[in-house]
N, C-alpha and C positions, 0 to 999 in steps of 0.2 A: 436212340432216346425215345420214349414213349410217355406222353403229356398224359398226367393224371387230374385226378380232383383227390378230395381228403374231406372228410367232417370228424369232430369227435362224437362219440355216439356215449353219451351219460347212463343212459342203463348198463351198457356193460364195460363202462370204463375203457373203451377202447378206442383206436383209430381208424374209420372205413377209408379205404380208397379201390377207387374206381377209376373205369376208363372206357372208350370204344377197342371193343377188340380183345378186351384184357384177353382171356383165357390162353389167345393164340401167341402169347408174347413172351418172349426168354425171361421177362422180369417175373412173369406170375409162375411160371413153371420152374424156377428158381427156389422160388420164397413157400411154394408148396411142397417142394422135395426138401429143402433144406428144413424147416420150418420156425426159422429165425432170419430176423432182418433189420436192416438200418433207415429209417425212412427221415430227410432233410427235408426243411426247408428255411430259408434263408432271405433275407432282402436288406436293401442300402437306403438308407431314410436322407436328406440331406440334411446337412454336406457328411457326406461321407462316414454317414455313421451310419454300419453293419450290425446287425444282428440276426441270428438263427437259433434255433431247436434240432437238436437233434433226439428221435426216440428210436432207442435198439428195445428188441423183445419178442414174445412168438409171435407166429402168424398161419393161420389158417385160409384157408380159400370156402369160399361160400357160395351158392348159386342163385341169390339174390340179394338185392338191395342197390346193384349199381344205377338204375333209371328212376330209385327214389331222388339219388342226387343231381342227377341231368339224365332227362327222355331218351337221348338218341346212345344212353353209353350202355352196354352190356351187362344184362343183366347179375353176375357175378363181381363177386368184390374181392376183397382181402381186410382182411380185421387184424389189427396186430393188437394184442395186448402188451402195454411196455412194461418192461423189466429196467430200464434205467432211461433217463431224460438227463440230457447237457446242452446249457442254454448259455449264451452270451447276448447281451446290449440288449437287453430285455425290458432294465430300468433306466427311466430316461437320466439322460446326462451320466451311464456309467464307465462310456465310448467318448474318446477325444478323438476327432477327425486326426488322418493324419500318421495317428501313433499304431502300432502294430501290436497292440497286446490289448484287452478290457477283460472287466472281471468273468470269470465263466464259474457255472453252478453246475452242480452234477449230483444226481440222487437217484440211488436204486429207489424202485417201486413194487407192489405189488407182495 
């Protein structure tokens, strides 16, 4: 596992993430050969109500921009521009603690 960070960047509609170390990391050398990717994330509000984002779409690697969003993280990023976003528990009260299903939204982009 390798702890990232994330912004969205409004000029080009995309998603940076960075990290320390990226370049050297199966994740980034992955997502630059293949040049598509799945990027989660996810959290539990109480009581128990879950919600996430998920954005699949290209991704390119970059050789800067990562110490704009933390000093000590490597220079190099990764930009994905999304081609499709699927969200659940997004809107409050759409999750009932408990229950194993809530509404999920899904929309190509781009």
């Amino acid at each position: 596992m390798v702890p990232v960070t994330f912004r969205y960047h409004p000029e080009h509609e995309s998603i940076d993430i960075g990290g320390e170390n990226l370049v050297q990391t199966k994740k980034y050398r992955d997502a630059v050969r293949h040049g598509r990717v799945a990027f989660v994330v996810d959290d539990v509000l109480p009581p128990m109500q879950m919600r996430m984002v998920e954005i699949r779409g290209t991704v390119e690697g970059l050789p800067m921009g990562g110490t704009e969003m933390v000093a000590s993280f490597a220079p190099e990023i990764l930009r994905i521009t999304p081609t499709r976003i699927i969200s659940f528990g997004l809107v409050q009260g759409s999750t009932q603690p408990g229950l194993a299903r809530a509404p999920v939204s899904s929309r190509n982009v781009g």
